[in-house]
C-alpha positions as CSV (number, residue, x, y, z in Angstrom):
1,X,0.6,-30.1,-19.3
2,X,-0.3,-29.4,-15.6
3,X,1.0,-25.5,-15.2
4,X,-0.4,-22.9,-13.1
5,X,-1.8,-19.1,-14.1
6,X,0.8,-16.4,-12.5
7,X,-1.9,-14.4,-12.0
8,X,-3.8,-16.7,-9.5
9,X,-0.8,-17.3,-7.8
10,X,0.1,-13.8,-7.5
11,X,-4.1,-13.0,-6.1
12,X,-3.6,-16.3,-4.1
13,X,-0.2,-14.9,-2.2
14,X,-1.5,-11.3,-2.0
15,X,-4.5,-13.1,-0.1
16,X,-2.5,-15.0,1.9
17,X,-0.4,-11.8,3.0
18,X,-3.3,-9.2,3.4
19,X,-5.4,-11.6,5.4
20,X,-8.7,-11.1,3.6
21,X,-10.0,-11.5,0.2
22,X,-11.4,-8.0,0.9
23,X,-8.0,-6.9,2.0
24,X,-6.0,-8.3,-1.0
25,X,-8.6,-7.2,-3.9
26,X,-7.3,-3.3,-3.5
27,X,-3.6,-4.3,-3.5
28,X,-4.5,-6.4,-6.9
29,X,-6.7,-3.9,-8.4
30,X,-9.1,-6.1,-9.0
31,X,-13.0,-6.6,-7.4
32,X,-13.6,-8.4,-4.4
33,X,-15.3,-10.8,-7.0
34,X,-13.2,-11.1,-9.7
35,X,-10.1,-12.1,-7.3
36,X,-12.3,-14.7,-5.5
37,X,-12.8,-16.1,-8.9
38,X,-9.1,-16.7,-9.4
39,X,-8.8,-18.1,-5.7
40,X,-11.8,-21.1,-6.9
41,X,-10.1,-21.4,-10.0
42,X,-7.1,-22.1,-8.0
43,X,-8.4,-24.2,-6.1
44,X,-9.8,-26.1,-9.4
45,X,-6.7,-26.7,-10.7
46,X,-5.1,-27.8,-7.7
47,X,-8.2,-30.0,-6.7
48,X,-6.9,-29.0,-3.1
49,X,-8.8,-26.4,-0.5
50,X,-6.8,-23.9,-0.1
51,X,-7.7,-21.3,2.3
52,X,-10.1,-21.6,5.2
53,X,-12.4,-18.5,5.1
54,X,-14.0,-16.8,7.6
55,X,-15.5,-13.9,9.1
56,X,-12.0,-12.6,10.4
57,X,-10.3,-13.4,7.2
58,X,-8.5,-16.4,5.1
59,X,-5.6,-18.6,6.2
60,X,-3.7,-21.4,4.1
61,X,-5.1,-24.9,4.9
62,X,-2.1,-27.5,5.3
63,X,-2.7,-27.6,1.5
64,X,-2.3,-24.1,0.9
65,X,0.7,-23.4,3.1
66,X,2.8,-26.1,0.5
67,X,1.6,-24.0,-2.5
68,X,2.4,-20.9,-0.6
69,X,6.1,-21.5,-1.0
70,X,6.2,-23.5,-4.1
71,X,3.7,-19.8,-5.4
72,X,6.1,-17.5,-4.1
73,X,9.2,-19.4,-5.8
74,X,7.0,-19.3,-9.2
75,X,6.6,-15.9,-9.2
76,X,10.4,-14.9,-8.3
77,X,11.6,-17.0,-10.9
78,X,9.0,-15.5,-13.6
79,X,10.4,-11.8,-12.3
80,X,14.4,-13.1,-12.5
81,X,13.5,-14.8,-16.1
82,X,11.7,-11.0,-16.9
83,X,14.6,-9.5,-15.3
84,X,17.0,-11.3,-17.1
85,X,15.6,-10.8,-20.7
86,X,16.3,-7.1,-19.9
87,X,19.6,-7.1,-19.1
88,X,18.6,-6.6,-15.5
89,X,21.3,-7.3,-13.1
90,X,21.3,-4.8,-9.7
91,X,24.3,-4.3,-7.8
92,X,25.6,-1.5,-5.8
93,X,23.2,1.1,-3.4
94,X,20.0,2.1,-4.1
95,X,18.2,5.3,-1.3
96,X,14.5,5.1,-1.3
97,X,12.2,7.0,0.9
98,X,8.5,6.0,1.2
99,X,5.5,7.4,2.4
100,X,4.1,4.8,5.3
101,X,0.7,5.1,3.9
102,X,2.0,3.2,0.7
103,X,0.4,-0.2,0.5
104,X,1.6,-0.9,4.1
105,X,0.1,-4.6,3.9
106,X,2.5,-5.3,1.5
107,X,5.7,-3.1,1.2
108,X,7.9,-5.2,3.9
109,X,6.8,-8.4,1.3
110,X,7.9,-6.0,-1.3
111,X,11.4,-5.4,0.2
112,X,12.3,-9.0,1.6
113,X,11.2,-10.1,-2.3
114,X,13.9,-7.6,-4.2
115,X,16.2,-8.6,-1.3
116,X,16.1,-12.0,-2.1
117,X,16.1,-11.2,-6.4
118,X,18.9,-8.9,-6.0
119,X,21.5,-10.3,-3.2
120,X,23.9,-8.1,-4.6
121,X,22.1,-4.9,-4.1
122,X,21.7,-3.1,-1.0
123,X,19.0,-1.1,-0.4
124,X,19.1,2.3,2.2
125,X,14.9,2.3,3.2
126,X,13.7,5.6,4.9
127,X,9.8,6.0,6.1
128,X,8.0,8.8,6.8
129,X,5.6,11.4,6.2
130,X,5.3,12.4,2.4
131,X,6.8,16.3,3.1
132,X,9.5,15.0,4.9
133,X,10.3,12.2,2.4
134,X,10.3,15.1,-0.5
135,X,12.4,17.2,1.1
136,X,14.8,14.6,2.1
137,X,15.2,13.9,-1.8
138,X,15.0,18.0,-2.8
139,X,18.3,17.3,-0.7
140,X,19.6,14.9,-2.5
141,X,19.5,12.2,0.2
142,X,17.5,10.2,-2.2
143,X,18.0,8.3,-5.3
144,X,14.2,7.5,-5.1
145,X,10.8,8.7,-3.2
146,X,7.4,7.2,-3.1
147,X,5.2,9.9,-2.1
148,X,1.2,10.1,-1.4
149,X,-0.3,13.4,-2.9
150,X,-3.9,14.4,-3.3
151,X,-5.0,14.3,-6.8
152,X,-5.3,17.7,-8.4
153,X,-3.9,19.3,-4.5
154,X,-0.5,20.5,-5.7
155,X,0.8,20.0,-2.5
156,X,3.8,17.8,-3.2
157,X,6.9,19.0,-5.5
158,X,6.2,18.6,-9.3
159,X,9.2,17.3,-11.1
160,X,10.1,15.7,-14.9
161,X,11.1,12.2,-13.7
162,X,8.2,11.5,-11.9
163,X,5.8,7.9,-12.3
164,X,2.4,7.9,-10.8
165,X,2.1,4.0,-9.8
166,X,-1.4,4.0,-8.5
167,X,-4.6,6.0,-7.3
168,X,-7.2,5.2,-5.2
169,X,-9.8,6.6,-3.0
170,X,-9.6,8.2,0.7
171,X,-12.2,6.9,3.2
172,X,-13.3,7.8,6.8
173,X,-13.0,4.9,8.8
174,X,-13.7,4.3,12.5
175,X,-13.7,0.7,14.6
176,X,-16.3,-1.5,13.5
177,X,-17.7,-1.5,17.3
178,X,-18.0,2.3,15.8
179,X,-16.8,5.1,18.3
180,X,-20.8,6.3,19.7
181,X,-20.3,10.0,18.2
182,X,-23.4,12.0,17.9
183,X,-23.8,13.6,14.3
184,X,-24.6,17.0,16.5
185,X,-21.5,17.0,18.2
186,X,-18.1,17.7,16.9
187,X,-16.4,15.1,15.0
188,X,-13.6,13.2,17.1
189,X,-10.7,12.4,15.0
190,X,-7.5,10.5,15.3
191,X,-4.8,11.4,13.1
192,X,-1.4,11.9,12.7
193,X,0.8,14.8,13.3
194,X,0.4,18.2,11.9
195,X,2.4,17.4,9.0
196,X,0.7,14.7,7.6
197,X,-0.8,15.1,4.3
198,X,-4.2,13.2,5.3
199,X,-4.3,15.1,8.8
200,X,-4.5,18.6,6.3
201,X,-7.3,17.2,3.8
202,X,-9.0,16.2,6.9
203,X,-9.0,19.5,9.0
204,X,-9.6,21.3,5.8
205,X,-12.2,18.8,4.4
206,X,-14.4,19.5,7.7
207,X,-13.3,23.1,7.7
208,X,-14.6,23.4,4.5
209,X,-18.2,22.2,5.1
210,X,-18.4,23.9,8.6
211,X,-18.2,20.3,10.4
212,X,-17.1,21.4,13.6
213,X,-14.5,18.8,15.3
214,X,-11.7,17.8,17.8
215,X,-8.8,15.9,17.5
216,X,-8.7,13.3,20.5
217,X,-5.8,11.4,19.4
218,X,-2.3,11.9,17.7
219,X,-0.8,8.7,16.8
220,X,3.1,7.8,15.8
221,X,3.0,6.3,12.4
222,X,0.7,4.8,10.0
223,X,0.6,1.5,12.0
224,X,-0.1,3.3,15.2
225,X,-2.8,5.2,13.7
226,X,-4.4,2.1,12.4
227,X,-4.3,0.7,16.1
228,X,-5.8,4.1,17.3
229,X,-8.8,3.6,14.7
230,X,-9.0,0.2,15.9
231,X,-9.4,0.3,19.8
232,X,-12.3,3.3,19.0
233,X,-10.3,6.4,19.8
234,X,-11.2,8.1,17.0
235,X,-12.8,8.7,13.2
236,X,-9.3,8.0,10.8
237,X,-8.7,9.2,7.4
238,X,-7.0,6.4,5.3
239,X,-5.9,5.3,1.7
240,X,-8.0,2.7,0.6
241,X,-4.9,-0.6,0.8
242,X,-4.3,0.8,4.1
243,X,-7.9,0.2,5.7
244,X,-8.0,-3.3,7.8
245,X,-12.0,-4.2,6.5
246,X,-12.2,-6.7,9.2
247,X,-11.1,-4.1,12.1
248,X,-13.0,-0.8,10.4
249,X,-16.0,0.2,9.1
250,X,-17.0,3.7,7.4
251,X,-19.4,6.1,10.1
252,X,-21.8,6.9,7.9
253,X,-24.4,7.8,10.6
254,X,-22.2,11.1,10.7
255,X,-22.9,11.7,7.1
256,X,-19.4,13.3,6.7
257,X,-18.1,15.0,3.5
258,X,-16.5,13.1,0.5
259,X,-13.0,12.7,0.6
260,X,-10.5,13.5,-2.7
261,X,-8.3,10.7,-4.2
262,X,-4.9,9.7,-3.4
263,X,-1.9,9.0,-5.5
264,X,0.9,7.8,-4.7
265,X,4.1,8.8,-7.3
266,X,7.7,7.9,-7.4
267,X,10.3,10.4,-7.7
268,X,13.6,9.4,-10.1
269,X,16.7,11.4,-9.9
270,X,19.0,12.8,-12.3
271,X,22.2,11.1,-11.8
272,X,25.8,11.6,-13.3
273,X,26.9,8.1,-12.6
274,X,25.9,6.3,-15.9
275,X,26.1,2.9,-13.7
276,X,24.4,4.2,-10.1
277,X,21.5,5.6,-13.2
278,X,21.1,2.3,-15.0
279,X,20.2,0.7,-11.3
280,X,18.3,3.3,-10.4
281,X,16.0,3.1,-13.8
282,X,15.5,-0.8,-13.4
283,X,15.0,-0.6,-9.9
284,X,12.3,2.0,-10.3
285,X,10.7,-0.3,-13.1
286,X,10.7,-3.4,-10.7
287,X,8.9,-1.0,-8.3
288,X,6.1,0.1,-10.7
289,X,5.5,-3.1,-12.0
290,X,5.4,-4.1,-8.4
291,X,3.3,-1.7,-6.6
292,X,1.1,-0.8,-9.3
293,X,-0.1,-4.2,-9.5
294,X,-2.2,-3.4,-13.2
């Protein structure tokens, strides 16, 4: 019987999306290697090429691009048949806040997918920075929050219903055409505002090991801040699935100081609607089985 592995389909979309095979390896928690094994098994199977590689990235050959949608109906109907053996079926509103730092090459994919599993749910979507997505749901604003918090930092609110979907590292990242600093002079950072959580661990990071520095640029957003890194106007903190490896490099001329972990942990709230719970629950499920990516 002629069937395909979920699994390589699921690497071969992520690819697809994130651009890169480095890219996409993160967001499936798997090595560099290990996915590119599942792309040529792919390929195997199909006896088709189906990405053109380069040194900018992959695309879908004519091939590829056919599987893409045939790949991306596979895997929505194995998450409705999952869905469906649990009794899962969403209606009503769900309120999520997110932390813009969450897997940012693949969140919107995210959405549009539960959009198109669930037509009968609608979905209230709020991004931001990770304190004000917390307070927003200490408010009750929120049935749900995906916040960033630095492991073993205490700086976010701790709470009973709470899931950690994923860690991973921090990294200093500049343009690959690097930014020309001197390691004698101060370091020239671009961050966001003042209350981002990465903007703290870096000013305290430096602070900490008496690296002297200056920030040059304050950008508007995750994306914006990526774009700052990019055109060279300054060293970046990022989460590792938010780094573009084909537009950044790590300065380690500068020698800088290591960097904590990141995770990133979803927020559940108590609710007296026994209904409005139930969607909340299996919504928050779908979410960890999709973000976490194990």
């Amino acid at each position: 019987m002629n069937t395909f592995d979920l699994e390589h389909l699921q690497s071969f979309v992520t690819a697809v999306e994130a651009g890169s095979v480095t890219a996409a390896a993160p967001l499936r928690c798997l090595s560099q290697s290990a996915l590119s094994e599942q792309l040529r098994k792919l390929e195997i199977r199909t006896g088709q090429i189906l990405l053109t590689r380069s040194k900018s990235g992959v695309v879908p050959t004519l091939a590829g691009e056919r599987l893409l949608t045939h790949a991306r109906c596979l895997l929505d109907m194995a998450q409705s048949a999952w869905q469906d053996l649990q009794g899962i079926n969403l209606s009503g509103e769900v309120s999520i806040g997110m932390t813009d730092y969450c897997r940012p090459g693949i969140t919107i994919d995210v959405m549009a997918r539960l959009s198109r599993l669930y037509p009968h749910l609608r979905l209230r979507t709020r991004g931001g920075t990770s304190a004000d997505i917390s307070a927003a749901w200490q408010r009750g604003e929120l049935d749900l929050a995906i916040v960033m918090r630095i492991s073993g930092g205490g700086i976010h609110i701790k709470t009973g219903r709470e899931k950690v979907l994923f860690r991973e590292p921090l990294r200093w990242v500049e343009a690959v055409k690097g930014t020309q600093q001197n390691i004698s002079a101060p370091v020239s950072l671009a961050l966001l505002s003042e209350g981002c959580t990465l903007h703290k661990v870096v000013c305290q990071t430096l602070k900490k090991h008496h690296r002297p520095y200056v920030i040059r640029h304050i950008a508007s957003g995750v994306r914006g801040l990526q774009e700052s890194i990019t055109a060279g106007l300054g060293i970046g903190c990022l989460n590792l699935s938010a780094i573009h490896p084909t537009e950044m490099s790590s300065p380690t001329a500068l020698a800088l100081p290591d960097l904590p972990d990141a995770e990133f942990v979803l927020y559940s709230r108590d609710l007296n609607d026994a209904t409005k719970l139930r969607t909340c629950e299996s919504f928050s499920q779908i979410l960890v089985q999709m973000l976490s990516q194990k």
